[in-house]
Every structure is written in C-alpha cells, then in structure tokens.
Gaussian input, Z-matrix of N, CA and C with variables (Angstrom, degrees):
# hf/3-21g

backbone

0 1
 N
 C     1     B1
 C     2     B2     1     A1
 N     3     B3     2     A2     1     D1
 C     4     B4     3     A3     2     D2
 C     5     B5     4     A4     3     D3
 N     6     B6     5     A5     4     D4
 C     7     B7     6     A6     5     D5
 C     8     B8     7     A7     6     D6
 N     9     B9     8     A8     7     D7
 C    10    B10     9     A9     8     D8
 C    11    B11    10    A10     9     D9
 N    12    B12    11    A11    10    D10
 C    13    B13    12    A12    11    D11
 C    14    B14    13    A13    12    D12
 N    15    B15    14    A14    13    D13
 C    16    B16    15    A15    14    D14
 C    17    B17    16    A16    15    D15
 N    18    B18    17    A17    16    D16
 C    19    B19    18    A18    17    D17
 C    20    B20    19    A19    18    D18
 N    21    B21    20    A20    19    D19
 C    22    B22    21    A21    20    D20
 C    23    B23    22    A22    21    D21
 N    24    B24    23    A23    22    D22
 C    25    B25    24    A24    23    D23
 C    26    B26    25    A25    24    D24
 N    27    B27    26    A26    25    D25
 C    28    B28    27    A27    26    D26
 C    29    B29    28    A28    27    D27
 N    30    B30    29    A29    28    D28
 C    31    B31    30    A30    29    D29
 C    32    B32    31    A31    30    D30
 N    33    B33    32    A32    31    D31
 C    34    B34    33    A33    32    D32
 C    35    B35    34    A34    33    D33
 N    36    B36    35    A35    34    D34
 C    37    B37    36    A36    35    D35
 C    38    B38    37    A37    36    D36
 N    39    B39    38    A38    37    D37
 C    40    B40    39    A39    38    D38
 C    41    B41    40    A40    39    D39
 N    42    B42    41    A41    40    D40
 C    43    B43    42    A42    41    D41
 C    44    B44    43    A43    42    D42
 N    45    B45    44    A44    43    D43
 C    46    B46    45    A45    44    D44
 C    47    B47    46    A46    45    D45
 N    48    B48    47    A47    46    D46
 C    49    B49    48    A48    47    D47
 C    50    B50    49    A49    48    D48
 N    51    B51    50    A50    49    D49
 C    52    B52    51    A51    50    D50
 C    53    B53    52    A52    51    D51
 N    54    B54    53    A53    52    D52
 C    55    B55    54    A54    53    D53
 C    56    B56    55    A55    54    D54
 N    57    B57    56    A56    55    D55
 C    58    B58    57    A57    56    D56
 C    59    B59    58    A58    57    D57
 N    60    B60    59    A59    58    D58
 C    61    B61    60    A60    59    D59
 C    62    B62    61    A61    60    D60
 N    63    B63    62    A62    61    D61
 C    64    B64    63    A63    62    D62
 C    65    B65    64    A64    63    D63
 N    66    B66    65    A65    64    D64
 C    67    B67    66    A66    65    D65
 C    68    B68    67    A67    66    D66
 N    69    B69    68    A68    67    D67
 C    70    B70    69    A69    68    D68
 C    71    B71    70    A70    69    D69
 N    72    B72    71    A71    70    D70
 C    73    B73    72    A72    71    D71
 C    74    B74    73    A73    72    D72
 N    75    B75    74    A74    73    D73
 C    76    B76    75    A75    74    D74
 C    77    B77    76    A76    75    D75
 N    78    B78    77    A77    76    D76
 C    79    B79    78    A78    77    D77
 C    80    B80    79    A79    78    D78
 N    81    B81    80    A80    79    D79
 C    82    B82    81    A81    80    D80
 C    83    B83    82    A82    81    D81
 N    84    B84    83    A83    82    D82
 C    85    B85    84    A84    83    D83
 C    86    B86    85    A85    84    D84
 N    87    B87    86    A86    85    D85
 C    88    B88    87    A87    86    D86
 C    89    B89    88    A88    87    D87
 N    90    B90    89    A89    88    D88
 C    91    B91    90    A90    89    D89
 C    92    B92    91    A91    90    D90
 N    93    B93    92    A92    91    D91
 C    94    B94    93    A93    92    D92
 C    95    B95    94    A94    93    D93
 N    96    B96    95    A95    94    D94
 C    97    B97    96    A96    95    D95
 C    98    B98    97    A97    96    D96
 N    99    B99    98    A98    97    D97
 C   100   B100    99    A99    98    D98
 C   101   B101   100   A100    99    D99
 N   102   B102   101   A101   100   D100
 C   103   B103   102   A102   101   D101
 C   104   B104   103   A103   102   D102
 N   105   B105   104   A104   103   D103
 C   106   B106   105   A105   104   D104
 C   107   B107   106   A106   105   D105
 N   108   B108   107   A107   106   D106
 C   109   B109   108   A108   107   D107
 C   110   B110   109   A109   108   D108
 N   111   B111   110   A110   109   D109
 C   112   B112   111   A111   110   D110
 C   113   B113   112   A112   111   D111
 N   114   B114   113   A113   112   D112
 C   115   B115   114   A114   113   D113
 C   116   B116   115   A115   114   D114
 N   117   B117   116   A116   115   D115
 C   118   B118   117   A117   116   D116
 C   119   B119   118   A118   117   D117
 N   120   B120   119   A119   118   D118
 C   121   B121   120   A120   119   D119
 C   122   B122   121   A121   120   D120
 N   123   B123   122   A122   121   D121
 C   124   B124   123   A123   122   D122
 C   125   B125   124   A124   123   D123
 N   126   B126   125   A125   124   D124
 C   127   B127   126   A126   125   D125
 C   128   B128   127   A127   126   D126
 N   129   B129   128   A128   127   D127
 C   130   B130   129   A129   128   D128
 C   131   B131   130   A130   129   D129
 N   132   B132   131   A131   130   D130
 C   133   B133   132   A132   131   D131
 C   134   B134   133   A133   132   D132
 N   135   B135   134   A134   133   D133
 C   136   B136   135   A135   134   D134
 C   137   B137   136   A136   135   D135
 N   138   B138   137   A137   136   D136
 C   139   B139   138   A138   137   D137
 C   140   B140   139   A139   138   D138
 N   141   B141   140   A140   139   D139
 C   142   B142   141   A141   140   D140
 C   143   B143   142   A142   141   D141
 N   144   B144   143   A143   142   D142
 C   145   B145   144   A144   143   D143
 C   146   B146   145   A145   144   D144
 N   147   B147   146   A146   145   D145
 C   148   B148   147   A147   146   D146
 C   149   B149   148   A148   147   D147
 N   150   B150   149   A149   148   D148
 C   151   B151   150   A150   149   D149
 C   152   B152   151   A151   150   D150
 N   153   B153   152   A152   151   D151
 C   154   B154   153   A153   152   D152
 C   155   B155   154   A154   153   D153
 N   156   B156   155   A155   154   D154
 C   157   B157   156   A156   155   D155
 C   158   B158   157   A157   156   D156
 N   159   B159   158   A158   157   D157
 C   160   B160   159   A159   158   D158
 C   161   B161   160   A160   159   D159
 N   162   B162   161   A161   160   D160
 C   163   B163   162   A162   161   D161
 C   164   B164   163   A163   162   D162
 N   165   B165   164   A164   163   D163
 C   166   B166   165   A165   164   D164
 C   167   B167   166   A166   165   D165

   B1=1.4427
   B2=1.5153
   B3=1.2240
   B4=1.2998
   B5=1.1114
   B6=1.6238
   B7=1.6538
   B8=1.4792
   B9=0.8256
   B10=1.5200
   B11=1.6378
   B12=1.2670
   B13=1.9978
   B14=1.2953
   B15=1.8454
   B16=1.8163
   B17=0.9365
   B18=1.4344
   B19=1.5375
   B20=1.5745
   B21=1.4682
   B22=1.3226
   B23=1.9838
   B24=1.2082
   B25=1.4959
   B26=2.0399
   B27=0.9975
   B28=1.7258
   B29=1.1844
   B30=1.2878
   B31=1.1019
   B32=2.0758
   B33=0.8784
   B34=1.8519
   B35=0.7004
   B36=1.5750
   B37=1.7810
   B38=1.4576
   B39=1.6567
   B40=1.3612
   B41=1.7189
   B42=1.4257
   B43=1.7635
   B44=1.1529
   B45=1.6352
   B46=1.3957
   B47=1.4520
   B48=1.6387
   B49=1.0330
   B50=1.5358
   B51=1.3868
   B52=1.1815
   B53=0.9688
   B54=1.6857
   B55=1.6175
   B56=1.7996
   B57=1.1892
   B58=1.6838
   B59=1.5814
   B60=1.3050
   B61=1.3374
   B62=1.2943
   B63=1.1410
   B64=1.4019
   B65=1.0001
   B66=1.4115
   B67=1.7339
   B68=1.6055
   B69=1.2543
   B70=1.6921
   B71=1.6502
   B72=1.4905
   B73=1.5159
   B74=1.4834
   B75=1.4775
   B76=1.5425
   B77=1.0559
   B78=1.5026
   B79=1.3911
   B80=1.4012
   B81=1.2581
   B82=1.6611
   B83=1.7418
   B84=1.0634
   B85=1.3517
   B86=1.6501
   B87=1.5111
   B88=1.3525
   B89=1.3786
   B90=1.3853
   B91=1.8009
   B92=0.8374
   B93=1.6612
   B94=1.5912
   B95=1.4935
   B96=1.4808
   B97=1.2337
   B98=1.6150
   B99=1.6923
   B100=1.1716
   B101=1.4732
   B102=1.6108
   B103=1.6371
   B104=1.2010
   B105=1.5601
   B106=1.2493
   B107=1.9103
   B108=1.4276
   B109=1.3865
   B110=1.7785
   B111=1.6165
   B112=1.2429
   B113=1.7188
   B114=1.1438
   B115=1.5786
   B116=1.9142
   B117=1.0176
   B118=1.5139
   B119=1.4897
   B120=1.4606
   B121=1.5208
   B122=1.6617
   B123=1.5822
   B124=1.3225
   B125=1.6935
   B126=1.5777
   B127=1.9749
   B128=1.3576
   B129=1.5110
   B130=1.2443
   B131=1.9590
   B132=1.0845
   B133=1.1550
   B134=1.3883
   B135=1.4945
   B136=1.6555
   B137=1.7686
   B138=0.9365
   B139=1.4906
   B140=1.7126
   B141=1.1377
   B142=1.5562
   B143=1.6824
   B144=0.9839
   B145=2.0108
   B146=1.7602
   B147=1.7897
   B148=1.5592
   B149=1.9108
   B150=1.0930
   B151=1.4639
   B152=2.0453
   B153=1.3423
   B154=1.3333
   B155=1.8486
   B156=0.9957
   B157=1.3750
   B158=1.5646
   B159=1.4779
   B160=1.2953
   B161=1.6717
   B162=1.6212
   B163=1.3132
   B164=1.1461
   B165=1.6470
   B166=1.0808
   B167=1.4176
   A1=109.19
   A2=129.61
   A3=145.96
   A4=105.01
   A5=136.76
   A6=141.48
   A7=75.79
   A8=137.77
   A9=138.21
   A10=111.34
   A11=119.42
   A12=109.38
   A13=101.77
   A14=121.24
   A15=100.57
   A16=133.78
   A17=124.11
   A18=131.24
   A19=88.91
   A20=141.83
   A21=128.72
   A22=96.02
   A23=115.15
   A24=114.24
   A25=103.28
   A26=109.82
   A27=103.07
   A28=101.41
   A29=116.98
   A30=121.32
   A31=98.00
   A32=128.10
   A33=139.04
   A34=145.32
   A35=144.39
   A36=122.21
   A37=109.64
   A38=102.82
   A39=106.15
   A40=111.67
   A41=118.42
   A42=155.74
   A43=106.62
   A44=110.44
   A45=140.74
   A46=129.10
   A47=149.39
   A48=128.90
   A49=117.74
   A50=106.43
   A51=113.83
   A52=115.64
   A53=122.50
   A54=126.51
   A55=106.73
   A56=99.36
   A57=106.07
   A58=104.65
   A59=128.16
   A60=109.77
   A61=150.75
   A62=108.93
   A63=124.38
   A64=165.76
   A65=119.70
   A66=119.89
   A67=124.06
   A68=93.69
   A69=100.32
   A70=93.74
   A71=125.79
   A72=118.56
   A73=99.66
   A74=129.22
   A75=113.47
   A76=99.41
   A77=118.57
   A78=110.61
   A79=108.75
   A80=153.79
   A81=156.77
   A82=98.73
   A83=91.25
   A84=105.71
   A85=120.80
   A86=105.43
   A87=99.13
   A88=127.55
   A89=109.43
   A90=108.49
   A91=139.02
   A92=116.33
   A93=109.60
   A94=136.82
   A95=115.61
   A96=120.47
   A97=102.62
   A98=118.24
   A99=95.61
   A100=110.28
   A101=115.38
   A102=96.91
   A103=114.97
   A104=133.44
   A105=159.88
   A106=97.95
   A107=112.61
   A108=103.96
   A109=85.58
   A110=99.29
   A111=119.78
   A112=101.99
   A113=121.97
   A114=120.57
   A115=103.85
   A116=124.28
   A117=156.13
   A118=127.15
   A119=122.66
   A120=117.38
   A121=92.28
   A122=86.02
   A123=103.62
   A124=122.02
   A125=94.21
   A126=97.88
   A127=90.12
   A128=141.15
   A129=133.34
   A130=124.89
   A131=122.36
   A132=115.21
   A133=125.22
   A134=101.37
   A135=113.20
   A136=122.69
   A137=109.49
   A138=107.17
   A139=115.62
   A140=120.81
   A141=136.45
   A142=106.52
   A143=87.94
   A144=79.78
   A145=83.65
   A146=94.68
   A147=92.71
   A148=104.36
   A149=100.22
   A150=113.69
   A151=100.58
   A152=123.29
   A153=120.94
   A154=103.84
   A155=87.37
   A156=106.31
   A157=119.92
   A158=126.88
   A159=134.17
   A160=122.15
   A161=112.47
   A162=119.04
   A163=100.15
   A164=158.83
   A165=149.85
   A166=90.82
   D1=130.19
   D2=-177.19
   D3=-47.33
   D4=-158.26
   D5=176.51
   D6=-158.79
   D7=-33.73
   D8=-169.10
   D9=-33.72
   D10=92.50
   D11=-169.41
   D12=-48.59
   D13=-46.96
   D14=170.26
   D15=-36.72
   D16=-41.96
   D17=-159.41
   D18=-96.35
   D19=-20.14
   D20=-144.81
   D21=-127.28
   D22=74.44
   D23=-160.02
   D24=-76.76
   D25=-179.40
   D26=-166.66
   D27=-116.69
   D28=121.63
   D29=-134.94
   D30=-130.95
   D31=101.61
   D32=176.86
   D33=-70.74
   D34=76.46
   D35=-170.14
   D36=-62.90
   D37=117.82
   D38=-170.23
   D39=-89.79
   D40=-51.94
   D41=169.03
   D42=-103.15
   D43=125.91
   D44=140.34
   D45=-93.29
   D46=97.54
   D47=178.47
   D48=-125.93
   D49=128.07
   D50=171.25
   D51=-137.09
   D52=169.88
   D53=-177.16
   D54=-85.82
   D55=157.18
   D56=171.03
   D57=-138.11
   D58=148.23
   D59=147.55
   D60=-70.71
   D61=-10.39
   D62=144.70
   D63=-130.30
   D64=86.91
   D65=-140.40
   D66=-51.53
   D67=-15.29
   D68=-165.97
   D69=-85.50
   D70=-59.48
   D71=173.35
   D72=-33.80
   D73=-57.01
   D74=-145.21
   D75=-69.64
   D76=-41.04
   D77=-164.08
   D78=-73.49
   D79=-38.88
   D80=112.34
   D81=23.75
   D82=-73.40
   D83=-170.24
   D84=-45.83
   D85=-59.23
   D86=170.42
   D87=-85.66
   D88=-10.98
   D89=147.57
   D90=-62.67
   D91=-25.11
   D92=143.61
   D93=-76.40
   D94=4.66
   D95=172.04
   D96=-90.82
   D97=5.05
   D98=174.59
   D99=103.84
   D100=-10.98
   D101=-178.60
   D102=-119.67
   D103=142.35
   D104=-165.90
   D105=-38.59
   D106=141.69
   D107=159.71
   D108=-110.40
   D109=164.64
   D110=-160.68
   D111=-134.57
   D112=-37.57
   D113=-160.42
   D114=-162.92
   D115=148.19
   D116=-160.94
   D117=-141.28
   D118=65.95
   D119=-144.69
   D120=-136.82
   D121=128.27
   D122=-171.67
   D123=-140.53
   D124=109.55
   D125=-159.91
   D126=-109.66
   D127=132.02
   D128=170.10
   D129=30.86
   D130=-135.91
   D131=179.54
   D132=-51.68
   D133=-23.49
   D134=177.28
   D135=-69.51
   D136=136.96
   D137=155.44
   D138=-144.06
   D139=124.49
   D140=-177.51
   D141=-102.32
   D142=144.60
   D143=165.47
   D144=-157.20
   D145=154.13
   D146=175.19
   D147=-129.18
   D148=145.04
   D149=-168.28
   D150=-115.19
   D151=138.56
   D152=172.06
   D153=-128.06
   D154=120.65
   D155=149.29
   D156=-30.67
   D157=104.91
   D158=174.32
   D159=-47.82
   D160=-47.17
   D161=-170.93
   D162=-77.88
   D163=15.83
   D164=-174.81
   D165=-92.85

C-alpha cells in the first residue's frame, strides 16, 4: 500500500446498522455509555433511532 496521501484518501466510518430486539434497551443502553441520541424514526413496522458517540 502506497503512503502517498493522493493515492491514500481519508477514509470514516460514518453509519452502523443493525437490528436489535429491542429498541428501547439499545437505545438505554448506549445512553448510558454516554452517547448522544440524535433521531427517533418510525415508518410502519420499522423503527430506527440513531445514537453518536460523544468523543468523536
């Protein structure tokens, strides 16, 4: 692999998504680790919510 910053662009994990069975534990869950909830979105059977990490 090059070192070259042209060839070597910077690159982010921006989104993680996975299923849980229970949205309300997860989201609990990583509010007690301390990280921000951000969004609450709910289309028919679905519900997403997104949580970020503070130290980023």
């Amino acid at each position: 692999m090059s070192s070259n910053p042209v060839n070597s662009p910077n690159m982010k994990l921006e989104v993680v998504v996975f299923s849980v069975s229970d949205v309300d534990r997860a989201k609990s869950f990583y509010e007690n680790l301390g990280w921000r909830f951000d969004i609450d979105v709910v289309d028919g059977d679905f519900r997403g919510i997104q949580m970020t990490p503070l130290n980023l």
